[in-house]
matplotlib code that plots the C-alpha trace (Angstrom):
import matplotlib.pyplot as plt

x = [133.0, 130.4, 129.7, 131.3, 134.3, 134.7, 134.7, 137.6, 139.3, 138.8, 139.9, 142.8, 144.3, 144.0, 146.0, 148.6, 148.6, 149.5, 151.6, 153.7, 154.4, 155.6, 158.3, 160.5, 162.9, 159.5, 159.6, 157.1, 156.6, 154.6, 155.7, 154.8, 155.6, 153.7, 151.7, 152.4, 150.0, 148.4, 149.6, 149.8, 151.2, 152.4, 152.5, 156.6, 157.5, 160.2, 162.9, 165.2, 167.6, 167.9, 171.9, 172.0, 169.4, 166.4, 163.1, 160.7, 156.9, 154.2, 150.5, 147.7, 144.5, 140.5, 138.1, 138.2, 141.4, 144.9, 142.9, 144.8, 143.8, 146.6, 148.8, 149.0, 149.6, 152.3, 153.4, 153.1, 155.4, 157.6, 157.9, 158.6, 161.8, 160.6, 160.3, 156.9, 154.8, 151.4, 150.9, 148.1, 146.1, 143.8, 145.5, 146.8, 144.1, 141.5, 139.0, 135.6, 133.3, 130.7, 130.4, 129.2, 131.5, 134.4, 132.8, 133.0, 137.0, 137.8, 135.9, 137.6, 140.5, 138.8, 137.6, 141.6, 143.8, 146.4, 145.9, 145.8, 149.1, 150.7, 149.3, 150.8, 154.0, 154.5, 154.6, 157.1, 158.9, 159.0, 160.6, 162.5, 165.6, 165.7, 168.9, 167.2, 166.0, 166.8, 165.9, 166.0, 163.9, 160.6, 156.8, 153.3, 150.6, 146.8, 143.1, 139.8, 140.8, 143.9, 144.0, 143.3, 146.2, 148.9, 147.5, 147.7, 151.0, 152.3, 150.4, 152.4, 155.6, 156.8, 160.1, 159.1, 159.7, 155.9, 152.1, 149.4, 146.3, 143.6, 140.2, 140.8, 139.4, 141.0, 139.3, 141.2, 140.4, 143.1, 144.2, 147.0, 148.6, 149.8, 152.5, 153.9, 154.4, 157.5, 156.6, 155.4, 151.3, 149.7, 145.9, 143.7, 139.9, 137.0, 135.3, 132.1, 133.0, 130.2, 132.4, 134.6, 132.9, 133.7, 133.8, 136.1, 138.6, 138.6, 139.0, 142.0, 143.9, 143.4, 145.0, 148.1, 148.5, 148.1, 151.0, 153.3, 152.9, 154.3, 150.7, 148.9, 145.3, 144.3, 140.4, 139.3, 135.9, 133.0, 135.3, 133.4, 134.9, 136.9, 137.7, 140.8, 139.3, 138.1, 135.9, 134.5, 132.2, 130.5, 127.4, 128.5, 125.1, 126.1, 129.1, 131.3, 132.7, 136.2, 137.2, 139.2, 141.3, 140.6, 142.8, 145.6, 145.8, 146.3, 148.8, 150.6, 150.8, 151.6, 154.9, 156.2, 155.4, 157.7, 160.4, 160.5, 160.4, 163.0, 165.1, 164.9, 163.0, 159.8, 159.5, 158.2, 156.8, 154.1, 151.1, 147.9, 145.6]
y = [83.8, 86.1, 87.2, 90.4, 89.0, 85.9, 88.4, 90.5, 87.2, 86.1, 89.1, 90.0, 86.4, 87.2, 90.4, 88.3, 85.5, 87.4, 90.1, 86.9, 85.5, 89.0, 88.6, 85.4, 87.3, 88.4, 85.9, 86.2, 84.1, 84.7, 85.8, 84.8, 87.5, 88.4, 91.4, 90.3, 87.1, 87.8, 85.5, 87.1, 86.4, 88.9, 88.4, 89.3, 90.1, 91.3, 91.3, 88.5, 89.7, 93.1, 94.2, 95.3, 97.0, 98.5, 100.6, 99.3, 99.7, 97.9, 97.2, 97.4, 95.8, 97.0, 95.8, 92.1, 91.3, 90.5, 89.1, 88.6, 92.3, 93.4, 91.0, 91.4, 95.6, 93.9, 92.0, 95.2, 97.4, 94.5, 94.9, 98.2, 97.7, 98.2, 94.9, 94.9, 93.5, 93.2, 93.2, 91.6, 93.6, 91.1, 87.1, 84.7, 83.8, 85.8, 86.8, 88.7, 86.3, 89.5, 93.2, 92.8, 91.0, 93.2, 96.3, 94.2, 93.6, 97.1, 98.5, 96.9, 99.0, 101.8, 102.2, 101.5, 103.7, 102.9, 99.0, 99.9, 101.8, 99.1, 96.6, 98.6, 98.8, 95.1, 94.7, 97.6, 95.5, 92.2, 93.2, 96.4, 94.3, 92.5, 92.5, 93.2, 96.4, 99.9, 100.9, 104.6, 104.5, 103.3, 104.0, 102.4, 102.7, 101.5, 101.0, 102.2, 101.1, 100.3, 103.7, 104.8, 102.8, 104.1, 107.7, 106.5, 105.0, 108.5, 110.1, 107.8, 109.4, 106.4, 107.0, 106.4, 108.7, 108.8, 107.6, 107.4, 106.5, 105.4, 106.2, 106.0, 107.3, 110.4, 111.0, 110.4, 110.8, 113.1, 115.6, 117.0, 114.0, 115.4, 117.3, 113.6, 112.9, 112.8, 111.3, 113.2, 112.5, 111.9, 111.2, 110.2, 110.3, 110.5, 113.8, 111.1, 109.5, 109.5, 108.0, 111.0, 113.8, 117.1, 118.0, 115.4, 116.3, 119.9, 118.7, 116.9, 119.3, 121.5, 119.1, 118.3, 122.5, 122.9, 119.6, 121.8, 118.0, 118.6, 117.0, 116.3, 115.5, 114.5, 114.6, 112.5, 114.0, 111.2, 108.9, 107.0, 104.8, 101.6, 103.6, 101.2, 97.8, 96.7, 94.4, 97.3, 96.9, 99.8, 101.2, 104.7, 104.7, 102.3, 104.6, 101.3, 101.6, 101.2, 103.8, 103.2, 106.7, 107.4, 104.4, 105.3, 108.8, 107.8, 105.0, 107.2, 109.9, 107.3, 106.8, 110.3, 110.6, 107.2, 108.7, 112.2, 110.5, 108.4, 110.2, 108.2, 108.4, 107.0, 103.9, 102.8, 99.7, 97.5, 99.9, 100.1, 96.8]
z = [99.9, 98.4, 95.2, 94.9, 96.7, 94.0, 91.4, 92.9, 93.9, 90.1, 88.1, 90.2, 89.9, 86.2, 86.7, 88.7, 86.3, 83.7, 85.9, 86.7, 83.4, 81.9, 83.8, 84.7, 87.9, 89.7, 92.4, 94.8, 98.6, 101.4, 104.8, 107.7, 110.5, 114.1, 115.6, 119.3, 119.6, 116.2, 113.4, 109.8, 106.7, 104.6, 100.2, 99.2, 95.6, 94.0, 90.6, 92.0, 89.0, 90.8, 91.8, 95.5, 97.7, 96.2, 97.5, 99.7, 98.8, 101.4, 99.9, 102.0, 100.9, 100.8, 103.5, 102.4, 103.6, 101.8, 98.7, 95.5, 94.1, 96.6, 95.7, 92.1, 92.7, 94.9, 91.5, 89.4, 91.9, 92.2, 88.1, 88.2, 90.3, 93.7, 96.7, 97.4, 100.5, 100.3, 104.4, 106.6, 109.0, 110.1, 110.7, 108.9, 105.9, 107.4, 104.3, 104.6, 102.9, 102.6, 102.8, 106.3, 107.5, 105.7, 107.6, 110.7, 110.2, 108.7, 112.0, 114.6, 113.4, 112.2, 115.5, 117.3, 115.5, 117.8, 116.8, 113.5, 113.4, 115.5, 113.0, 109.9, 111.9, 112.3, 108.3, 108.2, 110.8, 109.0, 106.3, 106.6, 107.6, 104.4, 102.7, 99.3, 100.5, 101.0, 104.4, 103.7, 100.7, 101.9, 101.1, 101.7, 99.3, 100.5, 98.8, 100.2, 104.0, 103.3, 102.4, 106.0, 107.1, 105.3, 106.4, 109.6, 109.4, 108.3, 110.9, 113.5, 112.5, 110.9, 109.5, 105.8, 102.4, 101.3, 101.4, 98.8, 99.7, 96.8, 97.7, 101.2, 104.2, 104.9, 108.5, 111.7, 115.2, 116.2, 113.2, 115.6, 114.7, 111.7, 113.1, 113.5, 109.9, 108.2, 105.0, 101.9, 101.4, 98.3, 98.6, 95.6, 95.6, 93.7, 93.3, 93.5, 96.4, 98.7, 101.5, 101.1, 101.1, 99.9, 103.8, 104.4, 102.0, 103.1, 107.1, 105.4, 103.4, 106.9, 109.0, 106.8, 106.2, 110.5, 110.3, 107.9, 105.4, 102.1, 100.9, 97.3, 97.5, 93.4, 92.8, 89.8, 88.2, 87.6, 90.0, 93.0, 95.6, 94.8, 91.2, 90.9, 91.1, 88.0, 90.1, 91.1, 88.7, 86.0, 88.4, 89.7, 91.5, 93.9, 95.0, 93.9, 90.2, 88.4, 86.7, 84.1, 83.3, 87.0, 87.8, 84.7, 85.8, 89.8, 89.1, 86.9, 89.5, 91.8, 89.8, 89.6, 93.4, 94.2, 91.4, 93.4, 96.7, 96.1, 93.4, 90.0, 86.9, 87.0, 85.7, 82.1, 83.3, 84.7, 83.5, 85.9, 85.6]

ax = plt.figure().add_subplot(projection="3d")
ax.plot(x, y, z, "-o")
ax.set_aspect("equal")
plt.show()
């Protein structure tokens, strides 16, 4: 495992650590579930005190895989009322030990949307049945590439209330696609972001107007990618750096998206790590 992805490893297990203990009827498991020959396993958590169905929220990790940085988000939702599943888009304990390899994993879908959407689908799948949740009230949320996916799962027509992508890749192959979508969009980003680009947002908020999406795109000044991660780092200049009100102000919009989408007052709760 390299450096950088120690550090993420490290300081999200903190987050879950102490996510956990604040809270005794979190339980969390992990789920083992199948994209046709492809063996994943999924991260589950939810308020085991909570009375009868409640909404669904799916986590999709960064480029390294389904490290314990998605996990503990999955924890924090979870926390906040919601059953949370922190999915797996590449196999069952598959890490990036390196950025090279990450890039290597993240492009094999990057490059196959329709794998990727059929990937993101087979999460949905695995746990949309479950008796603890409410299969009408259903979102995705997704950083850096997970970001992508949960774009892409909109774009797929998924039958889902909403999508927020942090710092994601807001580029697709097809933008007619977006006449697909059913779910309400909420993209954040860094006005920073090299990987986003000015002209990437723009081809964006063009292709959800052309899709008739009731879309948000939220641009945090001074923000770069991976603004969310406090493993991120505190060097803008590498186009990697958290971003402390950056992540406080997106989480928090985060919250009155989910309370719109699915009808309830935002939660007090579970604060951004």
């Amino acid at each position: 495992m390299g450096k950088a992805m120690r550090k993420a490893v490290g300081v999200a297990a903190v987050v879950t650590m102490t996510a956990s203990a604040a809270s005794a009827a979190i339980k969390t498991q992990a789920l083992p579930y199948k994209d046709g020959q492809t063996q994943l396993e999924g991260f589950l958590a939810y308020d085991d005190s909570a009375k009868g169905p409640q909404p669904l929220v799916l986590v999709v990790h960064e480029w390294w895989g389904l490290n314990d940085y998605a996990k503990a988000r999955a924890v924090q939702l979870a926390q906040m009322g919601y059953v949370a599943f922190a999915v797996d888009m590449y196999g069952q304990g598959v890490l990036a030990k390196d950025a090279k390899e990450a890039g290597e994993l993240a492009g094999k879908l990057r490059s196959d949307r329709k794998l990727m959407r059929q990937r993101i689908i087979a999460g949905l799948n695995a746990v949309r049945g479950d008796p603890r949740v409410d299969p009408k009230r259903i979102a995705a949320i997704g950083y850096c590439f997970g970001g992508t996916v949960v774009l892409e799962l909109a774009r797929s027509g998924a039958d889902i209330a909403g999508v927020v992508s942090f710092h994601g890749g807001l580029d697709t192959p097809d933008p007619s696609d977006a006449k697909n979508i059913k779910a309400r969009v909420l993209a954040a980003t860094g006005a920073d972001d090299k990987s986003v680009p000015t002209s990437q947002i723009q081809a964006f908020e063009d292709e959800m107007r052309q899709g008739k999406v009731d879309y948000q795109v939220l641009i945090y000044g001074g923000a770069v990618h991976a603004f969310t991660n406090p493993a991120s780092g505190d060097d803008p200049s590498k186009n990697v750096a958290y971003n402390a009100a950056a992540d406080r102000r997106s989480w928090q919009a985060m919250k009155n998206f989910f309370a719109e989408i699915f009808k309830a007052a935002p939660p007090a709760t579970a604060p951004a790590a």
